[in-house]
N, C-alpha and C positions, 0 to 999 in steps of 0.2 A: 504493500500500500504506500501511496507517497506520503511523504508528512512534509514536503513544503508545500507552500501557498504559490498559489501560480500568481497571476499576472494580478497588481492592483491600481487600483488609480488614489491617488490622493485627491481629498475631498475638500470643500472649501465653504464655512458656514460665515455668511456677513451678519453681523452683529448691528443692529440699528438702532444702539442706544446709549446712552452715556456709561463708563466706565468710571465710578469712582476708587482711585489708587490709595495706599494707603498712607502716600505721604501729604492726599489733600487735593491734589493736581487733577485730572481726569482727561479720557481721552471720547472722544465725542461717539467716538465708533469704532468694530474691528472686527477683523476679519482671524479666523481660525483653521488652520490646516490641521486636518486628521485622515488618517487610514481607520478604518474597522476589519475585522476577522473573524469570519466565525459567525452566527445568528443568534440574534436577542431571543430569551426565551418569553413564550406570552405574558408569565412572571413580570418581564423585565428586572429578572435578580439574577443575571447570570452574566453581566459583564464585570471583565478585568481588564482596568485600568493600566497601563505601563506607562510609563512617565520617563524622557529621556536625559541622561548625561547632559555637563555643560555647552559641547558640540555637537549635540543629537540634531534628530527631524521627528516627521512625522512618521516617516516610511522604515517601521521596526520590522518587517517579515514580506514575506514574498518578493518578485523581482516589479520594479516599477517603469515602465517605459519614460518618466520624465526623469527618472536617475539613471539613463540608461542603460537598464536590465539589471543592475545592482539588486543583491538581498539585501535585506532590511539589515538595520544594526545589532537587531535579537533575533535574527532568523532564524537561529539553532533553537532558539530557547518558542519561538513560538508559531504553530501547526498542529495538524493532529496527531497526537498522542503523545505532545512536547511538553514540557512544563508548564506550559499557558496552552491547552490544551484544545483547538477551535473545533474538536468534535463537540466538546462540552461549555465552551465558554464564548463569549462573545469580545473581544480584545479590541481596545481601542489604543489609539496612539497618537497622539496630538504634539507639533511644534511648538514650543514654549512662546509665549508674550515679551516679543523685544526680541526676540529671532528672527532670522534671516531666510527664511524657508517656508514662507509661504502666511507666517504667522505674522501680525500686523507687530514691526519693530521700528527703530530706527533708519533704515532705507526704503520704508514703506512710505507710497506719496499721501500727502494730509487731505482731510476728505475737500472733495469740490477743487482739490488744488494738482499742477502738476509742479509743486514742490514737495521735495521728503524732508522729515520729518527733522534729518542729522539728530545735533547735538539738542534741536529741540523735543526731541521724547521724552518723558519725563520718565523720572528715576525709577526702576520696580520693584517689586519685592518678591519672594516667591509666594508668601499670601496674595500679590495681586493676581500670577501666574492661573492657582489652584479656582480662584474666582471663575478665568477665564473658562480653566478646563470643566469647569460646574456648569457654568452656561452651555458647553457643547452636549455634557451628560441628561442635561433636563431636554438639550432639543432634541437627542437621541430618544429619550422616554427610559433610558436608565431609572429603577430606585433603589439598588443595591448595588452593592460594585466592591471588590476586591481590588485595592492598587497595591502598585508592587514601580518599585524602582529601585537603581543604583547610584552611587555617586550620589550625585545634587537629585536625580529622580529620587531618590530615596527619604529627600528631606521633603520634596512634593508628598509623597506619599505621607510621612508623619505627619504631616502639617492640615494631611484630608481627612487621617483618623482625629484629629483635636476640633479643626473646623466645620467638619459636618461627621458627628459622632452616627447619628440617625440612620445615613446611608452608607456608612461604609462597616461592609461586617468582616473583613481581612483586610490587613496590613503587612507586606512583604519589603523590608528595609534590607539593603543589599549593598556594601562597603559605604556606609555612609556614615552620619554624623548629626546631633541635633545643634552642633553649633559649631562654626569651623575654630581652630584653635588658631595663635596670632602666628603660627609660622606658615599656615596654609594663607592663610589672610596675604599675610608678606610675598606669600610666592604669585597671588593676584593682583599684589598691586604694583611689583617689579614687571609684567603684562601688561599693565595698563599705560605705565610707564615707558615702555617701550613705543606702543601705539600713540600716546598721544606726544612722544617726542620724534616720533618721522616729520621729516621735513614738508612729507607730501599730505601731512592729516588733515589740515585746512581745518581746524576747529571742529571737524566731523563736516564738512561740506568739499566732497569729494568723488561725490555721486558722477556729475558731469565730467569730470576731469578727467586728460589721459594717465595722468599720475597719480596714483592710489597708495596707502600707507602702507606698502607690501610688505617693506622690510620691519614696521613694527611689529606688523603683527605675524610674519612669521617668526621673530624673538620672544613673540609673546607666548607661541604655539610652542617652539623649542622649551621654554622655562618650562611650561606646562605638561611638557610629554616627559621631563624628566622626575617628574614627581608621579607619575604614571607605571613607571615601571620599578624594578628595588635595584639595590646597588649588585648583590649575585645574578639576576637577571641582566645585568649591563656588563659586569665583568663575561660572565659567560658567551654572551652574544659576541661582543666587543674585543673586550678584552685589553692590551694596547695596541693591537693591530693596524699598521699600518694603511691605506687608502689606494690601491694603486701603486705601490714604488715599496721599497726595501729599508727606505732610509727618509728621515725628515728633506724638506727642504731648506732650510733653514730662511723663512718667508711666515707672511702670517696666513696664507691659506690653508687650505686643509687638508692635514697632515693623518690625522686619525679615522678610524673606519665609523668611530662613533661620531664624530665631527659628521661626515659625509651622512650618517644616519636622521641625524637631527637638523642638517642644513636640507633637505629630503624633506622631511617631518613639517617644515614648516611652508616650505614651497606648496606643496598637497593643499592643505589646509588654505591658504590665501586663495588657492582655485573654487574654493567653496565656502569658504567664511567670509563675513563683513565686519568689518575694524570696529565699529561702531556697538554690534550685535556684544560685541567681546568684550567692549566695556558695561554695558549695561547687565548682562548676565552673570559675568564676575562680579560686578558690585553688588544683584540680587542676591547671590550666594555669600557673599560675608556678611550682609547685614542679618540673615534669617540666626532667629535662635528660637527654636521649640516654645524657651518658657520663657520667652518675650522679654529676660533680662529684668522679670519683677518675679516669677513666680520659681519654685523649685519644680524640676524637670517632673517629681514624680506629680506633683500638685494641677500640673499642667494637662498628662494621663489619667488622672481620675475622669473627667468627661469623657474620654474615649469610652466605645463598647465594642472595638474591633479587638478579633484574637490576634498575636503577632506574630511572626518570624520573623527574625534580625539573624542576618548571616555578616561574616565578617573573612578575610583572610591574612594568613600567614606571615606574609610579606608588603602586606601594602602599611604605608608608612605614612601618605598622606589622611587615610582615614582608618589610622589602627585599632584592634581589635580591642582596648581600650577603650577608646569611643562609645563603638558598639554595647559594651559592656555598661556602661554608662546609661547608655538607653534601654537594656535591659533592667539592670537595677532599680529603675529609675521606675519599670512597669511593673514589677513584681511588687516594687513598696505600695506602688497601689493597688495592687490586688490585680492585677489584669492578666489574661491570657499569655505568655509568652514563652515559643519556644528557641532557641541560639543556636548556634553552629557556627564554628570557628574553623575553615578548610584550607588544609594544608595546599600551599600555592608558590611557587616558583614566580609567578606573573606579577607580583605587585598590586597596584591598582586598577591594573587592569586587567584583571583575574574574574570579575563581574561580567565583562566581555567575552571571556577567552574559555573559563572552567564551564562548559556547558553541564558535561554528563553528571559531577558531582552537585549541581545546583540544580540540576531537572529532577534528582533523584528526592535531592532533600522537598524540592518544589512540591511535587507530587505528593508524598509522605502527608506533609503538611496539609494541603488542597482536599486529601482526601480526606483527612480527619476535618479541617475544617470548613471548608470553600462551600 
């Protein structure tokens, strides 16, 4: 039997009505890009939520002819009989708010206007993000939903079992964090720094221009991917392995195979990311904290009435298993459903990506007890 998703098209809901954000500001109108998988049951209690990484899209599964023919970025993790299972579940996957993909962001034109948006979008939060993806769930006819994400999806997801306790009856947290710590913080805002010192950023109005802030923000992407993987992962791959040649140049090009890895790494990314998109989504990502920086994490989980799974791995360093532990703690002291898992991982942070079989397995396990 197959268990990928064949062909999808990415969907597109216009929103025709004021967005109030949470810093006060609002956006008049927007637009929302999602994929679905899989069939709502009559219920409408059988969709799962996935929520994407800081560089995610809509399109998590199947191949999409406007990515041309690309799987999705969870394609392993979602189809029939996968971890997110579309014999039995209905999976949705939506562009985050202030993304570059389809989702109304920063290079998105202002309405009735053919000017965008740049540096004038205003600030987001991932509370404003979750708002968004509320409004797609209600036009859907969702009333129950299981979210499940990694990374920064993951802190979407906690943020939907605090915010709409009512609808969400599972929560699947996966290398994340309810609040980043100041060295994750640092490594997004030496990112942003990069981007907004290119020569070519034009204050975020860059849109028209033959010159775009390439080089910031593939520095940005570089910083970023190195927190991405762990240091045995980089020694292993890498190693000090020379680029081509036997011996240095003695020049400041690029002399090492991991130099060549991450100068790569970030060229890719500028073909697909917007400078602009990378600050505003970094910045939503530091400012989130769970318990809003008044409340104790576990004080914040009493509202909840979702069971949870919080996995973590081995090796990742930017959202270690610490963390996780943390937000376990944090549900147990209030009494709530939780079960962990801690997987042995070579990958780093990007082990959420990459460890399919041992996360479909725990997925499952769980889904089946709980979902």
């Amino acid at each position: 039997m197959e268990k990928n998703i064949g062909i999808v098209q990415t969907e597109y809901l216009d929103v025709k009505e004021e967005l109030i954000l949470q810093s006060g500001k609002t956006l008049p109108e927007y637009t929302v890009a999602y994929e679905t998988y899989g069939e709502l049951s009559e219920a409408k209690d059988n969709a799962i939520l996935v929520s994407h990484a800081l560089t995610g899209d809509a399109h998590a599964a199947g191949k999409n002819a406007e990515a041309d023919s690309k799987f999705g970025w969870w394609n392993e993790m979602i189809g029939p009989d996968k971890a997110f299972d579309t014999n039995k579940y209905f999976v949705i996957s939506s562009n985050i708010l202030g993304g570059c993909s389809g989702t109304t962001g920063p290079s998105s034109f202002k309405p009735n206007s053919n000017e965008r948006y740049g540096l004038d979008f205003p600030v987001i939060t991932i509370e404003d993000t979750i708002e968004v993806q509320k409004k797609l769930l209600d036009y859907l006819g969702v009333k129950k939903v299981i979210v499940a994400g990694g990374s920064m999806g993951g802190m979407q997801a906690l943020e939907w079992s605090i915010k709409y306790p009512e609808c969400v009856c599972a929560c699947i947290v996966i290398a994340s964090t309810s609040k980043l710590s100041a060295q994750s913080i640092a490594f997004n805002a030496v990112g942003r720094n990069a981007i907004l010192s290119d020569p070519n950023f034009n204050n975020g109005n860059y849109y028209d221009s033959q010159k775009q802030p390439e080089r910031g923000l593939a520095i940005a992407r570089m910083v970023g991917h190195i927190t991405y993987l762990c240091e045995d992962a980089m020694q292993n791959k890498f190693a000090r392995r020379f680029q081509n040649k036997d011996k240095p140049d003695f020049d400041f090009n690029v002399d090492f195979q991991v130099e060549s890895y991450l100068e790569h790494q970030g060229q890719v990314f500028v073909d697909r990311f917007d400078a602009n998109s990378y600050l505003y989504i970094t910045k939503a990502v530091d400012l989130y904290d769970a318990a809003q920086g008044v409340y104790s994490l576990d004080e914040t989980f009493k509202k909840t009435k979702a069971k949870f799974l919080v996995m973590s791995f081995t090796t990742d360093w930017l959202f270690p298993t610490a963390q996780s532990k943390e937000i376990v703690n944090a549900l147990i002291k209030a009494q709530k459903d939780v079960s962990f898992c801690e997987i042995e991982s070579p990958c780093g942070h990007d082990a959420f990506l990459l460890e399919f079989e041992t996360q479909t397995k725990i997925i499952k396990s769980f889904l089946g007890e709980h979902g």
